[in-house]
N, C-alpha and C positions, 0 to 999 in steps of 0.2 A: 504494500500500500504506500504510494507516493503521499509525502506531505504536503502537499496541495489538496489533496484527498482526504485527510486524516481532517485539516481545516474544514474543508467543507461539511465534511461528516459530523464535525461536532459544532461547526453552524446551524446544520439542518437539525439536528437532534436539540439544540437548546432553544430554538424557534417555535417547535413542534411542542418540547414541554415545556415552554413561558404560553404556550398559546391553549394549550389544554387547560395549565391551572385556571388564566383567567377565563375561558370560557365555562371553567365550574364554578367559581367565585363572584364572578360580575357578569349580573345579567345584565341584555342588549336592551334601551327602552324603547316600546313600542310606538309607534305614531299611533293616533288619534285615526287614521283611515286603518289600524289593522285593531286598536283593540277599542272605536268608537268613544267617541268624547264630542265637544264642541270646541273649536277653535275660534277666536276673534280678533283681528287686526283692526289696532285704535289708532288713532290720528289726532293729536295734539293741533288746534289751531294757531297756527303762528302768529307773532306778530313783529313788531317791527327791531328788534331784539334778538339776533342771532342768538346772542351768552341765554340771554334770560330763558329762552325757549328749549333750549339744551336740558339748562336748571331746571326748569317745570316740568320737562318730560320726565326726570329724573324722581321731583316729588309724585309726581302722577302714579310714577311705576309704584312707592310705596305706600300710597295708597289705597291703589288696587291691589298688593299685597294683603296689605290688612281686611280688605273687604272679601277679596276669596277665603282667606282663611277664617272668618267669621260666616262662609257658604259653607265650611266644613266639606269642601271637596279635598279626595285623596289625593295626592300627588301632582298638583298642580301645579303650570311650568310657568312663568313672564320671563319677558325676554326683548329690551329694545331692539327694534330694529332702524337703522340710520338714526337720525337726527331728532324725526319726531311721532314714530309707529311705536306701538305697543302690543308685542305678541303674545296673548293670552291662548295655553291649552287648557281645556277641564276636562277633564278626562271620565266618563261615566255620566254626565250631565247630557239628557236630552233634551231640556227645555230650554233654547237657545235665546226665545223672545225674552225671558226673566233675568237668564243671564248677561244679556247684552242689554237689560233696563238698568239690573243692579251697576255692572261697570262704567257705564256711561253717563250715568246723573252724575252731573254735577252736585248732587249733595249740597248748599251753600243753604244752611239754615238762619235764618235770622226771626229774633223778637223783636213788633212792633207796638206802639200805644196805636190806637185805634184814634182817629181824629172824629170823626163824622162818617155820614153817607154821602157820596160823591154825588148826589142831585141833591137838589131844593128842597123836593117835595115827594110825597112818594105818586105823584101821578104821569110818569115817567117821562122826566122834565131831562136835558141833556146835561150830562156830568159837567160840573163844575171844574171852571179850570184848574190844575195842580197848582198848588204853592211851591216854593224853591225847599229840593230834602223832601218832600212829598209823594208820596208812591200811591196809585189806585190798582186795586185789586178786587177779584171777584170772592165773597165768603163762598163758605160748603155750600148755601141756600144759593147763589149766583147775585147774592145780591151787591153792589160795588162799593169799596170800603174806601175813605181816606184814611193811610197808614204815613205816620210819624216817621221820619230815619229812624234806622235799625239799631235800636238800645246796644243790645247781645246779639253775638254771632254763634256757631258751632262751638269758637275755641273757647266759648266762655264752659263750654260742658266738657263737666268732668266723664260723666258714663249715662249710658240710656237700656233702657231692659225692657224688653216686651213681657207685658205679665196678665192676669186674668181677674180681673175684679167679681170675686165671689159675692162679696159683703151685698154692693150696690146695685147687682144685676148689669152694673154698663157694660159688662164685655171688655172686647180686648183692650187696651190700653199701652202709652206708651210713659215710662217713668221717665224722666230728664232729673238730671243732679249737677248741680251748678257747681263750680268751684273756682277760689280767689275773688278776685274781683266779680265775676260774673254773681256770686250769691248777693254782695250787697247788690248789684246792677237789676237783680231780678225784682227784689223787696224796693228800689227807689222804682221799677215801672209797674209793678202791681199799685204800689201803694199810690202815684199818680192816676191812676186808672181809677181807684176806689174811689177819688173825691168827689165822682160823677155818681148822680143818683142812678138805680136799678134801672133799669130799662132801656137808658142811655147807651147806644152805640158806642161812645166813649167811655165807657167801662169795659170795655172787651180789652183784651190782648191779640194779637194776633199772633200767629208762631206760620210762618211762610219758610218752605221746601221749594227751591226754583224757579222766585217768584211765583208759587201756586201756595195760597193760603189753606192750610191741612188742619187749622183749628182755629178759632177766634172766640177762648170761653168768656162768662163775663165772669167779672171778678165776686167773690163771694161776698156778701153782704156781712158778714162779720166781721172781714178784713177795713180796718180803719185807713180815712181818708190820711199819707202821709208815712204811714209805717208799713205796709205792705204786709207781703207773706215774707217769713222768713224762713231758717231751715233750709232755705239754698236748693227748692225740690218743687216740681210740679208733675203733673200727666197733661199728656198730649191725649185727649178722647176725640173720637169719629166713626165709628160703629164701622171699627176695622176688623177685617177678619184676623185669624192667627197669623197667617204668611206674610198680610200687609203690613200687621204691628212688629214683627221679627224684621221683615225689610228695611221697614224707618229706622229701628234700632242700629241694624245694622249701619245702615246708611248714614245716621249722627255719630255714632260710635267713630267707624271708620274715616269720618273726617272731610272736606268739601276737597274735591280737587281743585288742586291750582288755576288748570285752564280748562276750557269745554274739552272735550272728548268727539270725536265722530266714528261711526266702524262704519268703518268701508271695506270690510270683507271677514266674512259671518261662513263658518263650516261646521256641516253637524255630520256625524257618520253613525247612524247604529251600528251597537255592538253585533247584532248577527251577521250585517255585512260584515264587518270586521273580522270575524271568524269563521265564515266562510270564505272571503279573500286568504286568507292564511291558510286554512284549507286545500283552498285550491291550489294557491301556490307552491307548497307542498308539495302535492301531489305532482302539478306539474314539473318541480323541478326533480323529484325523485324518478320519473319516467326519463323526463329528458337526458338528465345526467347518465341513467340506467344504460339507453339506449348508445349514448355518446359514447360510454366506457365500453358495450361491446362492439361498438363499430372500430373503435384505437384500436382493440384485442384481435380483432379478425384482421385488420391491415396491418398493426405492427408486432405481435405476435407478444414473444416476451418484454420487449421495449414498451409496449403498450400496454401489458398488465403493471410492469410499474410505473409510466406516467397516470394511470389509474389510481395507484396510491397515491403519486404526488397531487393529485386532484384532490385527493379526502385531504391530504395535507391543507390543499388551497384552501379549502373550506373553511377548516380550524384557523388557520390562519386569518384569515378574513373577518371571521366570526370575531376572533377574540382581538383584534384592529379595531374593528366597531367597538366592541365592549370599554375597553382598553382608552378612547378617545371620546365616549359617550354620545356618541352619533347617536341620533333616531333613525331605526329603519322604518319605510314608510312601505306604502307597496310600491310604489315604482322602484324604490330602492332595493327590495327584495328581488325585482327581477332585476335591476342592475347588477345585484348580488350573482344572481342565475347568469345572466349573461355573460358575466367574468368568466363564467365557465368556458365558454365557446374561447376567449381570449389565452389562458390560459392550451386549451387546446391548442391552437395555434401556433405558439412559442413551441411545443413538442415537434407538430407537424414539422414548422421550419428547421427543426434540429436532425431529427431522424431523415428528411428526405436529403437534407444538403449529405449526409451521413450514407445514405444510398449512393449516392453522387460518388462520393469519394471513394466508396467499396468497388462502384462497377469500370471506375477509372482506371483500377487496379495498380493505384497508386498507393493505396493502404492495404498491405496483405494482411490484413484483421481487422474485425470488426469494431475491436477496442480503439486501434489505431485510428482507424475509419469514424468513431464515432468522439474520438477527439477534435478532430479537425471538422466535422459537422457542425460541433458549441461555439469551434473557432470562427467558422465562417456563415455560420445564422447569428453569433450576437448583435451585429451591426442592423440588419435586418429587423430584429429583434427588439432593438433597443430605439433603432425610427418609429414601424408601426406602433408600438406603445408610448411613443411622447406624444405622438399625435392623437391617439385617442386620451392621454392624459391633459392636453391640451384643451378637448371637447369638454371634458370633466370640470377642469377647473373656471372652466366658459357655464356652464352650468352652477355651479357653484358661487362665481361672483356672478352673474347677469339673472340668476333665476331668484325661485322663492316658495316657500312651503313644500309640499312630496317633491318636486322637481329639485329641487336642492338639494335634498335630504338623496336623488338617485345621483345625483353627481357625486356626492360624497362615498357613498358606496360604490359606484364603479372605477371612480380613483383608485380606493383600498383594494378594490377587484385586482385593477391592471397591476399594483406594485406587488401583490401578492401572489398575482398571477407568473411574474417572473420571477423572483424568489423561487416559487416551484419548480417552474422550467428549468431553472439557470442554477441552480441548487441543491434542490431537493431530486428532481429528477435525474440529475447528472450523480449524484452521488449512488444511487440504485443503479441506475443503468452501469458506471464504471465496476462496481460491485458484482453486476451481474455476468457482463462479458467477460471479465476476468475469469471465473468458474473454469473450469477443467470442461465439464462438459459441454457448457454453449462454444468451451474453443474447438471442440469436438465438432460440432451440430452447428454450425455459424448463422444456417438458414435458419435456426430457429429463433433468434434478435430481432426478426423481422428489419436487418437491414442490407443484411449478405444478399437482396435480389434487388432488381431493378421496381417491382409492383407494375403493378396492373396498367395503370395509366402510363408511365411511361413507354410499358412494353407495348402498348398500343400506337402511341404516338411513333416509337423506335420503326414498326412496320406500315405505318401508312405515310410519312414523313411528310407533314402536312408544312406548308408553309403560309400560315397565316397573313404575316403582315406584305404580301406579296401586292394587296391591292389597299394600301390602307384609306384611302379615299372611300371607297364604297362601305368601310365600315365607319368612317363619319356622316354619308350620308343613311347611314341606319339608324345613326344616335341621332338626325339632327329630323326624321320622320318620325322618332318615337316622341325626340321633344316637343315639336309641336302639335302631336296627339295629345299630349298630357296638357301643353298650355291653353287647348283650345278646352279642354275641362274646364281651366281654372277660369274661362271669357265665357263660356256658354253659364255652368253651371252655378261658377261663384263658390265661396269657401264659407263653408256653417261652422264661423268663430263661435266658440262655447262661451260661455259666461266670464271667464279670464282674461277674456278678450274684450269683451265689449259689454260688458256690467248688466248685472240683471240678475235674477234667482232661477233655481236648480233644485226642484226638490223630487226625490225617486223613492217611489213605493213598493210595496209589494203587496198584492191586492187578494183578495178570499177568492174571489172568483174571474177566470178569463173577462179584458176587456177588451172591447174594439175601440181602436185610437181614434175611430171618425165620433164616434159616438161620447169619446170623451173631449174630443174638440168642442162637440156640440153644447156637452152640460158644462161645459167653463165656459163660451161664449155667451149663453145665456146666463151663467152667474157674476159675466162681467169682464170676464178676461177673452176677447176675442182673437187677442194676438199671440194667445198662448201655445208655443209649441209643444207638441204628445206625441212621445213614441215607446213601443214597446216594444219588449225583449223577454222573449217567451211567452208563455200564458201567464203570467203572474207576474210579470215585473212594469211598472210604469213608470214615466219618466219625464215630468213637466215643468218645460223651460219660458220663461216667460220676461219683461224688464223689470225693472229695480220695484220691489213690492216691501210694502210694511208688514210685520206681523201679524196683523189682524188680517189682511188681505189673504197672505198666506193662511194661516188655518182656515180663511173658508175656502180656497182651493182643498184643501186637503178634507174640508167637509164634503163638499162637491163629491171628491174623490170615491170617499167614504159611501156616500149614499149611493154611488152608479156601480158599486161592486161589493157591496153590504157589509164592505171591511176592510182596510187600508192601516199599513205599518209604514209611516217614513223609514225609508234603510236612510236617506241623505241628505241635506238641505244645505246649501252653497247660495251666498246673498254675498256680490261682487257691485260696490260701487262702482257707476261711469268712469267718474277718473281714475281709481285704480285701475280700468279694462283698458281705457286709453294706454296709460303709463305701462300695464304690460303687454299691448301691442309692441309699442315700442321699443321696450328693451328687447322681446323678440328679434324684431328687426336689427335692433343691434347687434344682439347677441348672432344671429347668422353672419351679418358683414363682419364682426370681428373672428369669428371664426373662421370663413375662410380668407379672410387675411392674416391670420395667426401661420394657419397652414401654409401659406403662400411664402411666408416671410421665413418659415421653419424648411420647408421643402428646398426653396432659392437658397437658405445657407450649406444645407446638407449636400444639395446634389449642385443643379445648375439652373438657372432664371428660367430657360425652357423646363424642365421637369417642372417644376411647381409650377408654373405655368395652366400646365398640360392636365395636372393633376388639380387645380383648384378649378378649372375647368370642367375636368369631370366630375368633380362633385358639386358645383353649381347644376349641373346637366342632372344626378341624382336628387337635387335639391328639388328642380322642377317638375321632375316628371314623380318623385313623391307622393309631392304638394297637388297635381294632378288628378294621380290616382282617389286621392283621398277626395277629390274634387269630383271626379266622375262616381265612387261612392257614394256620393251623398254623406260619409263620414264626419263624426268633428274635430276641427281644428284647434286645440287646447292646450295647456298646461301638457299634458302628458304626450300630445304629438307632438310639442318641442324638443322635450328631451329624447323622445323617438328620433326627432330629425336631427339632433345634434348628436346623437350618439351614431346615426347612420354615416354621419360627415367623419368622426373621428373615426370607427371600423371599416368602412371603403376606404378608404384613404391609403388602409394598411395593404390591401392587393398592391397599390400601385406603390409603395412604398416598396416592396418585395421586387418588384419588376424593376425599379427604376436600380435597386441596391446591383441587382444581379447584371444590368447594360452598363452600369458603374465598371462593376468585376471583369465584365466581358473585355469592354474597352479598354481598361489597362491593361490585361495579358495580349489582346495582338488588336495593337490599334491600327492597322493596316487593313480589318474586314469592315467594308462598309456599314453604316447607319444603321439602314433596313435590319442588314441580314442580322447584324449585332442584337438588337431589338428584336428581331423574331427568333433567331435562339433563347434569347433572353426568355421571353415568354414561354415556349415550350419547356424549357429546364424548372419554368415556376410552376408548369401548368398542376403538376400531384397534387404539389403544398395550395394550392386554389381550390382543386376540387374537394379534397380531403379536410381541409379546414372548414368549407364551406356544407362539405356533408355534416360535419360536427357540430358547427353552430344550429345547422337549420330541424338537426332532431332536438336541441332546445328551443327555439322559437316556434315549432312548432305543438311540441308539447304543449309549451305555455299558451299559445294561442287555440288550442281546441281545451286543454283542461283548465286554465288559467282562470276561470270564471270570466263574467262581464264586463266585469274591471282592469283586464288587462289584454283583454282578446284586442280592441284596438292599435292599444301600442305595442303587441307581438307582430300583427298583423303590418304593423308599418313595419317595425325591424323586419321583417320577412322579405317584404318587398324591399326593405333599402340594401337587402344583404344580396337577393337576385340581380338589383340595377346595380349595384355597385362593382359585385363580381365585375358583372358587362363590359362596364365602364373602363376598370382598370384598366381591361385587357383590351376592348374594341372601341373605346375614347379617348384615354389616357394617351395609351402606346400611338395609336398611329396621330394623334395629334402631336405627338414629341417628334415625332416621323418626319413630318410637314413642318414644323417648327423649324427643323433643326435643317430640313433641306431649303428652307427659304433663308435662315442665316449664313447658308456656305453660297449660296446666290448671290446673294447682296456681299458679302464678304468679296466673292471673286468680280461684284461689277466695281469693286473699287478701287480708284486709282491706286496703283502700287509707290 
C-alpha cells in the first residue's frame, strides 16, 4: 500500500465516521413544506432613515419574538432577511389569518380622557371640528368620541392576563397593571374623568388598540372627583371571547412594535402534504438510486459495486453536511439532495471510462495502472463540470429565496460531497480492489479491462459526426423556434411568485369537475379565479391578492361543491414581492450565464464559452417553451429547475470541450473538425452512461415523487435530454464555425 493510499484511506475513513456520528447526534431540520407549518414574510415600512430602519427592524424582530413565544408554538424560527423583511416559520400552526393578525398589529395601546361627542347634538348633526392633540374615534356602540392626547401608552404597563370573571357574570376580561409612573398616571386620568357627573361622556376613559377604541368604561361612581383609582390596576371589559381576551393580553404584554409591519408573502403547508411529500420522496429516491446502483453494476462490474458504496458514503456524507451546518431541507432541496446523486454518478462514469481508455490503449498493462491514470486524466474534467454546477448553486442561493434557496444549499453540499466520493472515497476501494490477487487474475472482471458497449459500437460503425456541422445547427435552431413560438402563441402561466396573488390546494371528499368549480366561485364572486385539478381529489385554486375572509369563503365554496374540503396549502404572494421576484429571476438567468461564460473563457478559450453559453441559452429556450406549450407553471421551483438544468448541461460540454483541449495539445497538426469529432466520440460512453444514470433518478422522482415534485423532475428530464443534445449537436459544431471563421478573418489579415 502506497502512502498516498494509506492518506486517503484514513481521509475517507475519518469522513465516513465524523459523518455517521453527526448524523446520529444532530438531526436535519425540516422545512415547513415537509413537516407543514405557516410561514410569513414581514416588511418593515421605511422611512426616511436608513440607520433608524435597520434599528427598528431589529426591535420588531424582538418583538415578534416575545409574541410567538407567548403563541406557545414549538420551535419557532425568525430570521431577518436584508435590511427590512422578517422571516417568520411556525411550524404546526394552521391558522394562518390569526397568525399573521397576531404579528402584524401594530399593538400601540394608549389611554385616553374622553372629551365629549364629536357632534352637537344627537340628531346626527356633522362632527365637530378637532381641536389641536385631539383624536375622534368610533366607541364599541359606533358612536364618535372626542378623545384627549394619550395620558398612558403600552410602556406605562407592567403585565396584562386574560382571566374569567366568575363573581360578576361579565365574562372574559382583560386585567392591565400599571407600573412606575404609569400607576400615578392612571389615578390623575380616572380621577379627572370622575369630576364629570354619571352619565356624562366625559367620565369615560377610553383604552384605544390601533387607533380602534376596544373599551370606553365610565368611571365608577365611588371613585372621587381628583383622586382616582388607585392600586395601579384596571380591566379592559367587551364581551370578549376566551381567544380575543388571550390575544389583547398577548398583544399588551408583548409590547407595540416600533414600525407598521406588512406581509407580503403568507405560506401555509398541511402536515399531511408534508408527509406525504417525504413519503414520496423517499420512495422515489430509494427506487431511483436502486435502479442507478444496478445499472453502474451491470456496466462497470466490480468498479461499480464499489462506487455503489461510495454513493451510501455520499449520502452520509451529505446528510451529516446539512446536519452539521443546520441547513433546512425543504423538498426541492430533498431532490436536490437526490439529484447529487446523478452528479456524483458522473465523477465515477468520467473516471472508469477515461480508465477504459487507457486499458485499450495498451499503454497501461493493468488495470491498477490503467485506473491511475483514468483519476489522472478525469480530474480536470471533473473539477470544470462541478464549478459550474456549483456556480448554479451559489446563483441560487444569493439570487433566490425560501425552498429554492434552501435547494441551492443542498445541491452545493451534493456536488462537494459528490467529489469527495468520486475523488476519495471511490478511489480508495477501487485501488484496494485491483490490487487483489484475483481481479489481477480476472482483469475483465473491474469492468475496465474492455472497451463497453458503446464504444464497441461506435469502434465498428465509425461514425463521423461533426462531418456536417451546419445541418446540426440548423436542427437546434428549428427546435428553437418551435419552442419560442410556444412561449408567442401560448404565453407563460407565472405562479403566484411571480406575479402576486393566492394559492390555496385542497383535497376534497369527493371527485370534482374544475368547470363546475369555476362556476361556484364565479358566482360567489371570484370570476377570475383559476381551478385545476390533479387526480380525483386534489384541487387547486389560484386567484389575485385576497384577504382572509375572502379566502375562507372560497374554501366554503369549496367545501359545499364536494361536501368536504382539507386545505393541504395556502401561499398569499404580495404584487410587489411577485414583481421583485420576476426580476431577480431574470437576473439570476443573465448572471448565470455570464458567470458561465466568464468561467468557461478563462478555463478553455473565448470561443468554447462562447459556444457553450450559447447552448444553454438555446436549453434555456426551448425549456421555457416546453413548459409553454404544457400549459405548465412557471414558478419558484421551475427556477431552480432551470438553473440547475444551466449548471448540469453545461457539464457534457464541459467534458467535450476538456477532451478537444487534450486532443489538440498531443498533435496539433489534425484539423479543427476532425479534433472535435474525435473528441466527441471518445466522450460519447461517459454521455450516454451518465445520462442513463441520472434519468432512472429523475424519472423515478417524476412518476413517484408525488405532485409536488412531478413538475420540477419533469423539467430536469427534459433539461437533461436538450442538454445532452446541445452539448454534442450545439455546443460542438458551433465551436466548429467559430473557430473556422476566426482562422478566416485571421488569414484575410494583413500580415
Amino acid at each position: 500500500m502506497t502512502r498516498a493510499l494509506r492518506i486517503r484511506g484514513l481521509l475517507a475513513l475519518a469522513a465516513v465516521a465524523l459523518s455517521l456520528y453527526i448524523a446520529l447526534t444532530v438531526p436535519v431540520q425540516l422545512g415547513l413544506d415537509l413537516r407543514g407549518g405557516t410561514q410569513i414574510v414581514l416588511e418593515t415600512r421605511p422611512t426616511a432613515d436608513a440607520d433608524a430602519d435597520s434599528e427598528a427592524t431589529d426591535r420588531t424582530l424582538e418583538v415578534l419574538r416575545g409574541r410567538i413565544d407567548a403563541l406557545g408554538v414549538a420551535e419557532p424560527t425568525l430570521a431577518r432577511s436584508g435590511s427590512d423583511r422578517i422571516v417568520v416559520e411556525l411550524p404546526g400552526v394552521q391558522d394562518p389569518a390569526k397568525a399573521a393578525d397576531v404579528l402584524g398589529r401594530t399593538a400601540q395601546l394608549t389611554f385616553h380622557q374622553v372629551l365629549g361627542t364629536a357632534t352637537g347634538a344627537d340628531d346626527g348633526a356633522k362632527p365637530l371640528p378637532k381641536r389641536p392633540r385631539e383624536q375622534v374615534l368610533a366607541d364599541e356602540s359606533g358612536q364618535l368620541l372626542r378623545l384627549e392626547a394619550a395620558s398612558l401608552t403600552g410602556k406605562d404597563v407592567k403585565e396584562a392576563a386574560a382571566r374569567l370573571d366568575q363573581q360578576s357574570g361579565a365574562g372574559w376580561q382583560v386585567t392591565v397593571d400599571f407600573e412606575g409612573s404609569g400607576r400615578d398616571g392612571w389615578a390623575r386620568l380616572t380621577g379627572q374623568a370622575a369630576c364629570h357627573p354619571a352619565g356624562d361622556p366625559a367620565r369615560r376613559v377610553a383604552i384605544v388598540l390601533d387607533d380602534k377604541i376596544i373599551s370606553s368604561p365610565q368611571v365608577d361612581p365611588s371613585v372621587g372627583c381628583g383622586s382616582g383609582i388607585n392600586g395601579g390596576s384596571t380591566q379592559i371589559t367587551g364581551s370578549f371571547t376566551p381567544d380575543e381576551a388571550k390575544e389583547l393580553a398577548l398583544l399588551v404584554n408583548g409590547g407595540a412594535l416600533p414600525v407598521p409591519v406588512e406581509t407580503i408573502e403568507q405560506r401555509t403547508v398541511g402536515p399531511t402534504l408534508g408527509a406525504q411529500a417525504i413519503t414520496a420522496s423517499a420512495r422515489a429516491a430509494a427506487v431511483g438510486t436502486t435502479l442507478t446502483v444496478l445499472f453502474i453494476i451491470a456496466v462497470y462490474r466490480i468498479l461499480g459495486a464499489l462506487a455503489a458504496v461510495a454513493l451510501a458514503c455520499y449520502g452520509l456524507v451529505s446528510y451529516a453536511a446539512l446536519a452539521a451546518l443546520g441547513a433546512t431541507l425543504t423538498l426541492p432541496g430533498l431532490a436536490g439532495f437526490v439529484l447529487a446523486i446523478g452528479m456524483a454518478v458522473d465523477a465515477n462514469v468520467l473516471v472508469f471510462e477515461r480508465a477504459r481508455e487507457e486499458y485499450a490503449s495498451r499503454n497501461r498493462p493493468s488495470p491498477r495502472s490503467s485506473l491511475a491514470a483514468g483519476f489522472r486524466g478525469a480530474f480536470s474534467a471533473i473539477a470544470d463540470s462541478n464549478i459550474t454546477t456549483l456556480i448554479a448553486a451559489g446563483l441560487l442561493f444569493f439570487l433566490a429565496s425560501g425552498p429554492v434557496r434552501g435547494f441551492g444549499v443542498t445541491l452545493g453540499i451534493g456536488v462537494l460531497a459528490s467529489m469527495f466520493s468520486a475523488l476519495v472515497i471511490t478511489r480508495v476501494l477501487a485501488d484496494l480492489a485491483v490490487s487483489r490477487h484475483p481481479l489481477r487474475r480476472r482483469p475483465r472482471l473491474t469492468g475496465i479491462a474492455h472497451t463497453g458497449t458503446v464504444r464497441d459500437l461506435l469502434t465498428r460503425t465509425k461514425p463521423h459526426l461533426m462531418r456536417h456541422p451546419r445541418r446540426w445547427l440548423a436542427v437546434s435552431a428549428a427546435v428553437l423556434v418551435l419552442a419560442a413560438s410556444g412561449i408567442a402563441v401560448r404565453g407563460l402561466d407565472f405562479g403566484v411568485e411571480f406575479t402576486g396573488g393566492r394559492l390555496i390546494e385542497y383535497t376534497t371528499a369527493t371527485p370534482v369537475d374544475p368547470d363546475r368549480a369555476r362556476t361556484a366561485l364565479a358566482d360567489a364572486g371570484f370570476p377570475r379565479a383559476i381551478v385545476q385539478t390533479s387526480g380525483d381529489h386534489r384541487l387547486t385554486v389560484r386567484t389575485d391578492p385576497l384577504t382572509n375572509a375572502q379566502a375562507a369563503e372560497i374554501t366554503e365554496t369549496v367545501s359545499a361543491l364536494t361536501g368536504h374540503a382539507d386545505k393541504l396549502r395556502d401561499e398569499a404572494i404580495g404584487p410587489s414581492l411577485g414583481k421583485e421576484l420576476r426580476h431577480s429571476a431574470l437576473i439570476a438567468l443573465a448572471v448565470a450565464l455570464g458567470a458561465q461564460l466568464l468561467y468557461l473563457a478563462a478555463r478553455f478559450r473565448w470561443l468554447f464559452g462562447a459556444s457553450a453559453v450559447a447552448a444553454l441559452a438555446h436549453d434555456v429556450v426551448i425549456l421555457i417553451g416546453v413548459f409553454a406549450w404544457l400549459g405548465k407553471p412557471v414558478d419558484g421551483v421551475f427556477l431552480a429547475a432551470l438553473l440547475t438544468v444551466i449548471g448540469y448541461s453545461v457539464n457534457d460540454s464541459v467534458v467535450v470541450f476538456d477532451r478537444i483541449r487534450d486532443l489538440s495539445r498531443r498533435d496539433r497538426g489534425t484539423p479543427f473538425p476532425a479534433t472535435a469529432d474525435r473528441a466527441l466520440l471518445q466522450t460519447l460512453p461517459r454521455t450516454v452512461n451518465t445520462g442513463m444514470g441520472a434519468a432512472f433518478i429523475l424519472t423515478a422522482l417524476a412518476v413517484l415523487g408525488g405532485d409536488s415534485l412531478t413538475d420540477f423532475a419533469l423539467a430536469l428530464l427534459i433539461g437533461l435530454a436538450v442538454g445532452t443534445y446541445s452539448s454534442m449537436f450545439t455546443a460542438t459544431p458551433l465551436t466548429i464555425e467559430l473557430h473556422a471563421r476566426t482562422r478566416s478573418v485571421a488569414r484575410g489579415k494583413p500580415s
